[in-house]
N, C-alpha and C positions, 0 to 999 in steps of 0.2 A: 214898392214892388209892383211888377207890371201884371195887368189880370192874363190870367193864361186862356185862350180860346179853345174852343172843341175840337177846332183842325190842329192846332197847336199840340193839345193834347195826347192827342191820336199820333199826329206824325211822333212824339218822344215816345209814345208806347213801342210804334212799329219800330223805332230808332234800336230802341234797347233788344230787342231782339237779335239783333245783326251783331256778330263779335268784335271785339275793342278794333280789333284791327281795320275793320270793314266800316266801321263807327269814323273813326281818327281817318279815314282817306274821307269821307264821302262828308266832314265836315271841312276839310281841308281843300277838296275840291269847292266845297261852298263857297267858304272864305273868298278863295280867289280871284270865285267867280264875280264875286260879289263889290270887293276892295278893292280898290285899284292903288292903294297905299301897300297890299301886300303883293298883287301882281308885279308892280314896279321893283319891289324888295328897297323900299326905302326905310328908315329909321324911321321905327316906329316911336312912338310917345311913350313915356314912364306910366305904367298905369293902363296900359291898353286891355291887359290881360280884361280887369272888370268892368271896359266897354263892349270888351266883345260879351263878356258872359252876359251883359245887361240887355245886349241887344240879341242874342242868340237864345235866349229861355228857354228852346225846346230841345236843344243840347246838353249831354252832360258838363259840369263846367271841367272834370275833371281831364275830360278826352278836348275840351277847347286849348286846356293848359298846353296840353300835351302836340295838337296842331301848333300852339306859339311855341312850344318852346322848341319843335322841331325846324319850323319857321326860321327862329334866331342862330340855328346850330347851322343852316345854309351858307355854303362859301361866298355865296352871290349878298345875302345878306348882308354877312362878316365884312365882305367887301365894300358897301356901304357907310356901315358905323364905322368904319378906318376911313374914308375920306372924310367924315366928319358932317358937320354943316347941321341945319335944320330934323326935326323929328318933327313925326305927322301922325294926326288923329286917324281914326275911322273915314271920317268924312275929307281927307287929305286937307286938312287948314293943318297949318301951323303951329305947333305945341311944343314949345322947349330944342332945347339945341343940345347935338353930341359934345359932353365936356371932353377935354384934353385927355384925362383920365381913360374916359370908356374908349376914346380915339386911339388912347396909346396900349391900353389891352386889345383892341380889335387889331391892331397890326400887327401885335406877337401873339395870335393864334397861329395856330399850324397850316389855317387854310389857307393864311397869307403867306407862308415860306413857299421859297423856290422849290419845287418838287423836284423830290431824288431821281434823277437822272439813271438810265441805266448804262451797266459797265461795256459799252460798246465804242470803240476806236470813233472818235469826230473828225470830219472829211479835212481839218486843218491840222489834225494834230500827225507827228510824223509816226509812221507805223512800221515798227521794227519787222525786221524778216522773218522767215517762219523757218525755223531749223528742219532737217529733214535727213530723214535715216537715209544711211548708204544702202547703196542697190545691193541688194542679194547678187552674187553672183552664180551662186549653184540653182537650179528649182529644183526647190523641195518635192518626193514622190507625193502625187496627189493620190487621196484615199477615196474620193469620189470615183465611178465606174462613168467610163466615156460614154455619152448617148452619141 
């Protein structure tokens, strides 16, 4: 276990004070800022969750969980573990590879389908005419007063 410092301390005190939501961006922002294995959104390593928490102490682990597992729920991520290839630590080396398995779930997520389109006529398809009521031949008395 790693010794926790006075600054260390202090920032988790102030930390906790801020609500979960304000907590989960502002470690999420860290993350980012910090990882270039999660700015890139590559395939992370099996086991990341208790690098970060080992390396983040002054975090709660439960709001780190919570940054990864929103992390992994990214289409740009999802998008990743479906090309497959290589998984990468903290420090972007090399750790294990996407199986066929996680390759072949990451492709039938939802965020990989082709998005539903909406019901609107496309400039090749042929577009039927527009039926159209016969002219009145009498006007009807208007009830509106003439200005």
């Amino acid at each position: 276990m790693s010794q926790e410092t006075a600054l260390g301390a202090a920032l988790k005190t102030a930390v906790q004070t801020m609500s979960k939501k304000k907590q989960t961006d502002m470690i999420a922002e860290y993350i980012y800022g910090k990882y270039d294995v999660f700015k890139r959104f590559k395939p992370l390593a099996v086991g990341i969750d208790q690098d970060l928490m080992a390396a983040l102490p002054q975090f709660d682990s439960t709001l780190i969980a919570r940054v990864l597992a929103n992390h992994c729920r990214r289409p740009r991520y999802i998008k990743s573990l479906a090309r497959g290839g290589k998984r990468f630590d903290l420090n972007n080396r090399f750790k294990g590879e996407v199986t066929a398995e996680e390759q072949a779930i990451a492709q039938q997520h939802p965020a990989m389908q082709p998005a539903a389109k909406p019901a609107t006529p496309s400039s090749d398809a042929a577009v039927e005419p527009v039926q159209t009521t016969p002219a009145i031949t009498e006007a009807a008395p208007s009830t509106e007063p003439s200005a």
